[in-house]
MIDOSE-1310 file (N, C-alpha, C; in nm, 2 decimals, decimal comma, always signed):
residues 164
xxxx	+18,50/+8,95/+11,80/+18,56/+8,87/+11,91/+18,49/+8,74/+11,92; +18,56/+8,63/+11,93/+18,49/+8,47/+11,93/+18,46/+8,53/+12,04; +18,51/+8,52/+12,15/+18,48/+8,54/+12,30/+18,53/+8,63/+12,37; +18,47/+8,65/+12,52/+18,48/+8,79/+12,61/+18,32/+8,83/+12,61
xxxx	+18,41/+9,03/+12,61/+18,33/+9,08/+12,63/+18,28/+9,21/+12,54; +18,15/+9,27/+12,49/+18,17/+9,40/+12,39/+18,10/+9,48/+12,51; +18,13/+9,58/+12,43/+18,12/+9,74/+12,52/+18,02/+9,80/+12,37; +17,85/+9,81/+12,44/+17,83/+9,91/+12,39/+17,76/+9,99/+12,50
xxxx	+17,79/+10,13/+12,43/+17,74/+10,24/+12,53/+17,83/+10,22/+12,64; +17,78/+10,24/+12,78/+17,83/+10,25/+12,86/+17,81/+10,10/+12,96; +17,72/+10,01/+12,88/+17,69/+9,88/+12,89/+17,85/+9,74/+12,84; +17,88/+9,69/+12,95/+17,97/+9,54/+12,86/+17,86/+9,42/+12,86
xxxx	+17,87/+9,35/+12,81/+17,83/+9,23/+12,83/+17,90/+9,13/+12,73; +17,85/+9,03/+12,82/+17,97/+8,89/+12,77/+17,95/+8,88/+12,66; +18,01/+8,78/+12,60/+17,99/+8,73/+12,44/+18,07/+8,56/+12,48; +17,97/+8,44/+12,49/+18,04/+8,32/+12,48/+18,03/+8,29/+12,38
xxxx	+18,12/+8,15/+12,34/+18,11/+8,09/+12,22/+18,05/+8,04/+12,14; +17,97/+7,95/+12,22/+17,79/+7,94/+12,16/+17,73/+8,05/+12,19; +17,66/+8,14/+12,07/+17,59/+8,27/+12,11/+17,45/+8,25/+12,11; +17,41/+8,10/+12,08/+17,27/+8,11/+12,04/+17,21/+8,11/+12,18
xxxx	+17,07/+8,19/+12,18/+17,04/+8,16/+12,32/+16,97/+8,06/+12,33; +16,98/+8,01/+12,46/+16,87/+7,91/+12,55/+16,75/+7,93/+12,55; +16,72/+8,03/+12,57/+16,56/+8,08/+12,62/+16,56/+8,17/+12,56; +16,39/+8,21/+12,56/+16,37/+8,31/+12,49/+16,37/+8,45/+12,54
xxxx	+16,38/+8,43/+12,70/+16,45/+8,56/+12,74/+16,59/+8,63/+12,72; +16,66/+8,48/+12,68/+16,79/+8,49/+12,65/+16,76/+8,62/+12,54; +16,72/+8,55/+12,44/+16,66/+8,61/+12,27/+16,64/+8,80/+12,29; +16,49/+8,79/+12,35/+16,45/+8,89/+12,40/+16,56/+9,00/+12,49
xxxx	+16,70/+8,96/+12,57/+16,73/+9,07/+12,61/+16,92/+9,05/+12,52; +16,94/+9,05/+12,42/+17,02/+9,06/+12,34/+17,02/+9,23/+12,31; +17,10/+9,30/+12,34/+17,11/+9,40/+12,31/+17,15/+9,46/+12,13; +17,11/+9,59/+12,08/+17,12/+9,61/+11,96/+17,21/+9,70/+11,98
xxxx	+17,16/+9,80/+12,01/+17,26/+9,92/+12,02/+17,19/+10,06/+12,14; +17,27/+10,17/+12,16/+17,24/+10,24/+12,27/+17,20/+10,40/+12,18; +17,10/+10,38/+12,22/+17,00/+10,54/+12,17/+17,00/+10,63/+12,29; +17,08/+10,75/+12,29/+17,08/+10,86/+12,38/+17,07/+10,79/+12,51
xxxx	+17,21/+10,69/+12,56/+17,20/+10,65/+12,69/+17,17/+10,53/+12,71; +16,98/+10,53/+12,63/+16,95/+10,38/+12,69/+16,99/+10,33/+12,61; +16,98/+10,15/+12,64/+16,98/+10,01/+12,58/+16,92/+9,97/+12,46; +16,90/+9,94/+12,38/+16,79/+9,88/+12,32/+16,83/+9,74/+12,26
xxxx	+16,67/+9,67/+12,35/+16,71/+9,54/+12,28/+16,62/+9,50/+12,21; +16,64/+9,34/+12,19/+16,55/+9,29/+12,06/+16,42/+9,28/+12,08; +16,38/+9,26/+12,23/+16,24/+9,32/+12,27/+16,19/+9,37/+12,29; +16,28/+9,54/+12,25/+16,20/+9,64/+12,22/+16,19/+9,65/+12,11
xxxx	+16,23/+9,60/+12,00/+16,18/+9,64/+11,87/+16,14/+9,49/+11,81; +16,05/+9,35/+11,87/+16,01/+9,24/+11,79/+15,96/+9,20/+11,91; +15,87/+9,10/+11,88/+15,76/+9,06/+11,91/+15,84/+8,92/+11,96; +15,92/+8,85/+12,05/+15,97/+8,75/+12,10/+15,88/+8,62/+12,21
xxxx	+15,86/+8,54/+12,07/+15,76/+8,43/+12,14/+15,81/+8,35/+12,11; +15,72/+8,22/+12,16/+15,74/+8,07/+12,12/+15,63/+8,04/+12,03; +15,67/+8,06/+11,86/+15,52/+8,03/+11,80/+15,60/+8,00/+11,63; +15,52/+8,02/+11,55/+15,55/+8,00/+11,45/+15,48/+8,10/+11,32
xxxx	+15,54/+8,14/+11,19/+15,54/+8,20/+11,14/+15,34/+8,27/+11,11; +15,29/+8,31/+11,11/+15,15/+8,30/+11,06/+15,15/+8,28/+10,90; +15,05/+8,22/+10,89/+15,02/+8,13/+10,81/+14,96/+8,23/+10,67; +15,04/+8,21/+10,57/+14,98/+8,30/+10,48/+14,96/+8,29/+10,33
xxxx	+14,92/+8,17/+10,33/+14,88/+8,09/+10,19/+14,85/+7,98/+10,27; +14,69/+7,91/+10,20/+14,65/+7,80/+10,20/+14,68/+7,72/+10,09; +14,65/+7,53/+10,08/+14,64/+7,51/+9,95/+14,56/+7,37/+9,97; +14,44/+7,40/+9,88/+14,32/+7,29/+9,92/+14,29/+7,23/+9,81
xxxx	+14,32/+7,11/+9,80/+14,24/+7,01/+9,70/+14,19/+6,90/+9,71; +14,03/+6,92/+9,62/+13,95/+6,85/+9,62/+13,84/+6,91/+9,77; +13,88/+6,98/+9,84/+13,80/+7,02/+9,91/+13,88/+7,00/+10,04; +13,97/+6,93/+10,07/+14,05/+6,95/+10,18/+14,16/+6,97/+10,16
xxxx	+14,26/+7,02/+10,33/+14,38/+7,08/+10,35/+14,47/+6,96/+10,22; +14,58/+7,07/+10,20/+14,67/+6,96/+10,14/+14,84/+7,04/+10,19; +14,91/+6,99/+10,07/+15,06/+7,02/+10,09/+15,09/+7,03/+9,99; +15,15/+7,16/+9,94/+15,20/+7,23/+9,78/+15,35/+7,13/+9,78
xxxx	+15,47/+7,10/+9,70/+15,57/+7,11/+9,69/+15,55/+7,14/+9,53; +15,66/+7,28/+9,52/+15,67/+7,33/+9,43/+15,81/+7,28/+9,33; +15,84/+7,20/+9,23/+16,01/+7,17/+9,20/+16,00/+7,28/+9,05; +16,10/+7,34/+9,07/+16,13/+7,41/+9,00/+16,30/+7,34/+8,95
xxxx	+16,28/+7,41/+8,80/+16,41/+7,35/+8,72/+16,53/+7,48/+8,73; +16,63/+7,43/+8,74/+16,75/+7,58/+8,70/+16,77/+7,58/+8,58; +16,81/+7,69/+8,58/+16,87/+7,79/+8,44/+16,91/+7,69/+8,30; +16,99/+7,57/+8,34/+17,06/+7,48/+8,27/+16,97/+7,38/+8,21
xxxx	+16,87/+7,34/+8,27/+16,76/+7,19/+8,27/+16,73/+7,26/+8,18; +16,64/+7,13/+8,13/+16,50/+7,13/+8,01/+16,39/+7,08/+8,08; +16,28/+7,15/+8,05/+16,22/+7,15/+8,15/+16,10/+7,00/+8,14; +16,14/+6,97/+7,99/+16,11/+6,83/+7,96/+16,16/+6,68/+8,06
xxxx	+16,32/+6,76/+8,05/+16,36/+6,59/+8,12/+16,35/+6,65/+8,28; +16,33/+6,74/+8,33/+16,31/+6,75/+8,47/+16,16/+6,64/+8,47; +16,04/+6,69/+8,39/+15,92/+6,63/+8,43/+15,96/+6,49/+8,39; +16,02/+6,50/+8,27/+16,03/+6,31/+8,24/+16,09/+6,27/+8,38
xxxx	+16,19/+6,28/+8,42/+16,24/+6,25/+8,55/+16,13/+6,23/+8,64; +16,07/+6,33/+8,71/+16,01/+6,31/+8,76/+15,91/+6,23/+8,77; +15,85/+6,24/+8,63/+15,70/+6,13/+8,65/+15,78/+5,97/+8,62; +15,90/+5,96/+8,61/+15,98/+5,79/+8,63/+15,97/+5,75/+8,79
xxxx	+15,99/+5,87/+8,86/+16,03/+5,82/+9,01/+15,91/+5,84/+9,09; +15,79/+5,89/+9,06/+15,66/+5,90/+9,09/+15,65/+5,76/+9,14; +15,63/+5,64/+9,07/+15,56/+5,53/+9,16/+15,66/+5,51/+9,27; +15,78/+5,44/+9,24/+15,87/+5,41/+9,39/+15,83/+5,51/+9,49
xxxx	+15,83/+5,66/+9,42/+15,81/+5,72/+9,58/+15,64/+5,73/+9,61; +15,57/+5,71/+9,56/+15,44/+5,67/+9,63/+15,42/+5,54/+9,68; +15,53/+5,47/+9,65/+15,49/+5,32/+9,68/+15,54/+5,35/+9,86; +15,64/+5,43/+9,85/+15,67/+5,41/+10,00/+15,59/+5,48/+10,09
xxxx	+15,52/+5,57/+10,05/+15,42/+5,68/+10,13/+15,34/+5,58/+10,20; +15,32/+5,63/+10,31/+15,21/+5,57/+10,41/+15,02/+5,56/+10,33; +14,98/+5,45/+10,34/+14,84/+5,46/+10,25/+14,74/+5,56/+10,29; +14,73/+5,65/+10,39/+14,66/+5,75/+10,42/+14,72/+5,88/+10,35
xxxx	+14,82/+5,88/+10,28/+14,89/+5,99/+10,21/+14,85/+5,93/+10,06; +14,79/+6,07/+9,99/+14,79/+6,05/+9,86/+14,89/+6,17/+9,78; +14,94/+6,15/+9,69/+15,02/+6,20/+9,64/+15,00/+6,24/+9,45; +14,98/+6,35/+9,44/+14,93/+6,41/+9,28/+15,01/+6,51/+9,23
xxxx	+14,98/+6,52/+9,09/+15,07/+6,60/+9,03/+14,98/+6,69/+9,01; +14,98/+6,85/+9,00/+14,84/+6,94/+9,01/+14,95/+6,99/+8,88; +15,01/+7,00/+8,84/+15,07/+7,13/+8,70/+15,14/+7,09/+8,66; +15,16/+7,08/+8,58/+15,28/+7,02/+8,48/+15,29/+7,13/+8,34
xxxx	+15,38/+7,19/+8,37/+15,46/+7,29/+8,28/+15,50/+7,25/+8,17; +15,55/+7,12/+8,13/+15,58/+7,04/+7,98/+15,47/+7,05/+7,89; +15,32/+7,03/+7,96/+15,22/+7,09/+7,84/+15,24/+7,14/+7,76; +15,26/+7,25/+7,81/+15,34/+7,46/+7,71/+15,42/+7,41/+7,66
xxxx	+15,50/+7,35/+7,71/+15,70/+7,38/+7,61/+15,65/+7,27/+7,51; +15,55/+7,14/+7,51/+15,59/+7,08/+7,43/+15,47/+7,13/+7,34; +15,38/+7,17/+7,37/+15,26/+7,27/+7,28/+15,39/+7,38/+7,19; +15,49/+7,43/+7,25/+15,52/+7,49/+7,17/+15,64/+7,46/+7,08
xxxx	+15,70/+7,37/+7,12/+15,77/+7,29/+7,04/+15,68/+7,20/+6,92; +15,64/+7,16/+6,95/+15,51/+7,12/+6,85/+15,49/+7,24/+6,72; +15,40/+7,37/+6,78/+15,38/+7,47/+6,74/+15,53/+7,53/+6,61; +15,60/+7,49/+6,69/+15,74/+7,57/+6,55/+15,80/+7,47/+6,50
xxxx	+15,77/+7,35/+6,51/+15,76/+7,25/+6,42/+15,67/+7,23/+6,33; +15,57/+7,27/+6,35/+15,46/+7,31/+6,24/+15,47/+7,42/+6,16; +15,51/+7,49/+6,24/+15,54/+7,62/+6,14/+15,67/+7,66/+6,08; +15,79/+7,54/+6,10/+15,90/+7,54/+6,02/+15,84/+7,46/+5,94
xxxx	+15,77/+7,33/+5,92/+15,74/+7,25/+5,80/+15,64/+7,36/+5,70; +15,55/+7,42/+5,74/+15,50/+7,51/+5,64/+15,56/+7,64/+5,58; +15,72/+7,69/+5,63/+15,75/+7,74/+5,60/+15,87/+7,69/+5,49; +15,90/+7,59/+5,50/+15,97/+7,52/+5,44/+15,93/+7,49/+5,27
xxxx	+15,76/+7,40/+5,31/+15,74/+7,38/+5,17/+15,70/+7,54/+5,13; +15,65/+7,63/+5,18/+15,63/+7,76/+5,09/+15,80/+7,80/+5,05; +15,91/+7,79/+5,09/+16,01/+7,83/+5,01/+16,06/+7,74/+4,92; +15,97/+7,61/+4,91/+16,06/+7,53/+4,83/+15,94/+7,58/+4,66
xxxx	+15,82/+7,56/+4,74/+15,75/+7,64/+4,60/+15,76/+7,79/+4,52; +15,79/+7,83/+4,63/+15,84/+7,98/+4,56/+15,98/+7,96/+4,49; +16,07/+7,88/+4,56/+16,18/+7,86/+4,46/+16,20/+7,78/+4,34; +16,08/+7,66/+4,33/+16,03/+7,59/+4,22/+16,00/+7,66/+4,11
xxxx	+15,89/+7,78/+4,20/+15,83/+7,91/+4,07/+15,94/+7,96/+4,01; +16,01/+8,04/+4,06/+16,10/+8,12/+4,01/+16,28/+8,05/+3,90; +16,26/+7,93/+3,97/+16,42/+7,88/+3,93/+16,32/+7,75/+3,80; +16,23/+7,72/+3,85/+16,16/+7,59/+3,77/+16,25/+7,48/+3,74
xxxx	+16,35/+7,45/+3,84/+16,44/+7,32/+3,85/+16,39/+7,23/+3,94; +16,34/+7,12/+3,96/+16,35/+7,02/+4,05/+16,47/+6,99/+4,15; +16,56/+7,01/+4,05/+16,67/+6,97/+4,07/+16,75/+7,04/+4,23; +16,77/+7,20/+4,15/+16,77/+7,28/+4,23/+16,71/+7,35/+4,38
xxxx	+16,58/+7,32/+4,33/+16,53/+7,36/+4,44/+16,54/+7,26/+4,57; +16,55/+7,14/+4,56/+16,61/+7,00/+4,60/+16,73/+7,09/+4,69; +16,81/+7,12/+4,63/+16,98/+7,16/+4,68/+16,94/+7,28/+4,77; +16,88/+7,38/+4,74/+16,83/+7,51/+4,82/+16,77/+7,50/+4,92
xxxx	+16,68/+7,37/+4,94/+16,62/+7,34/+5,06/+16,70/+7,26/+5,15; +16,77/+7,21/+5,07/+16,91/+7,09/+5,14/+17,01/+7,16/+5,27; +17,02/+7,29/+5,17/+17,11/+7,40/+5,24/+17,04/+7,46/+5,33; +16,89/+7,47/+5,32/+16,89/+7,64/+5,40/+16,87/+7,55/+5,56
xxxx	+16,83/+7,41/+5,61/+16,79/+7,31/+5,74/+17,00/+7,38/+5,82; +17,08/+7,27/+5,70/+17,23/+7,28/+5,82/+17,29/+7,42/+5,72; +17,25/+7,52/+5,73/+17,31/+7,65/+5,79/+17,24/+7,67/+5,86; +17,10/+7,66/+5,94/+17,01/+7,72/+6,04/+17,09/+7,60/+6,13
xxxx	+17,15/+7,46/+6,13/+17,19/+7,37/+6,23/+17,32/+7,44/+6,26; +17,41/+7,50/+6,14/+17,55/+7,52/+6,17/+17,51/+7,69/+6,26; +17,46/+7,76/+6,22/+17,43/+7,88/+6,30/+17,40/+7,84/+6,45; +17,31/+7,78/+6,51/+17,29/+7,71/+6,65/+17,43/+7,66/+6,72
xxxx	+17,50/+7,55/+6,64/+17,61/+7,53/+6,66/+17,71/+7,61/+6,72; +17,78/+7,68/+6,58/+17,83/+7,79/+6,66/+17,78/+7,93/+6,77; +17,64/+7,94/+6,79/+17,59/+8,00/+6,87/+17,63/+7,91/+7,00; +17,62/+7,79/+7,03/+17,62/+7,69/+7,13/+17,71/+7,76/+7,17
């Protein structure tokens, strides 16, 4: 019901159209539902203050308080051009920060991905010339083995492709 009244138990009470309350008594006597007769509301079962969540992670650097922001990439991004992105727009937005605010990058995740892009780039070039020597051994054409290695790069490009 936008508005009126509900009936629970043997209790009505209104219902207006803005429901949020005013006060925190408001908060506090919001009814839930009726247990053998009685009422029960939100102040019987939560703790109804004026406060804020307790605090349950610190994050200190260099030896004093600071402020985490954590940016995480979705599913779709690379996690390269999120950081490249990011570390472009780093100066403008520290230039506008108040001079008592300092502002730092504490982790950067592109380390790994490009450590490991690196890593199987290294290890497709050494796998490459061992099949081009073993196929030199075995075929003993220049020629050939030329063509065999030519081929084996775009069928591993055409396979990605149509995987895409």
């Amino acid at each position: 019901m936008p508005s009126g009244t509900a009936k629970i138990g043997v209790q009505e009470s209104p219902i207006v159209i803005n429901s949020s309350p005013e006060t925190l008594t408001d908060l506090a006597n919001i009814p839930i539902k009726t247990v053998n007769g009685t009422m029960v509301y939100v102040r019987d079962v939560a703790n109804v203050r004026d406060g804020y969540a307790p605090q349950t992670s610190m994050v200190h650097v260099s030896g004093g308080k600071s402020v985490l922001m954590t940016i995480l990439k979705n599913g779709s991004a690379s996690t390269l051009d999120v950081v490249g992105r990011i570390r472009d727009i780093m100066p403008a937005t520290l230039a506008k920060l108040p001079k008592e605010l300092k502002a730092s990058l504490l982790f950067d995740q592109s380390v790994f991905v490009r450590a490991a892009v690196s890593g199987v780039v290294k290890e497709a070039a050494i796998a490459a010339a061992l099949t081009a020597l073993m196929i030199l051994l075995f075929l003993g054409n220049w020629r050939l083995t030329l063509i065999i290695l030519a081929s084996i790069p775009l069928s591993i490009i055409a396979a990605v492709l149509v995987m895409y």
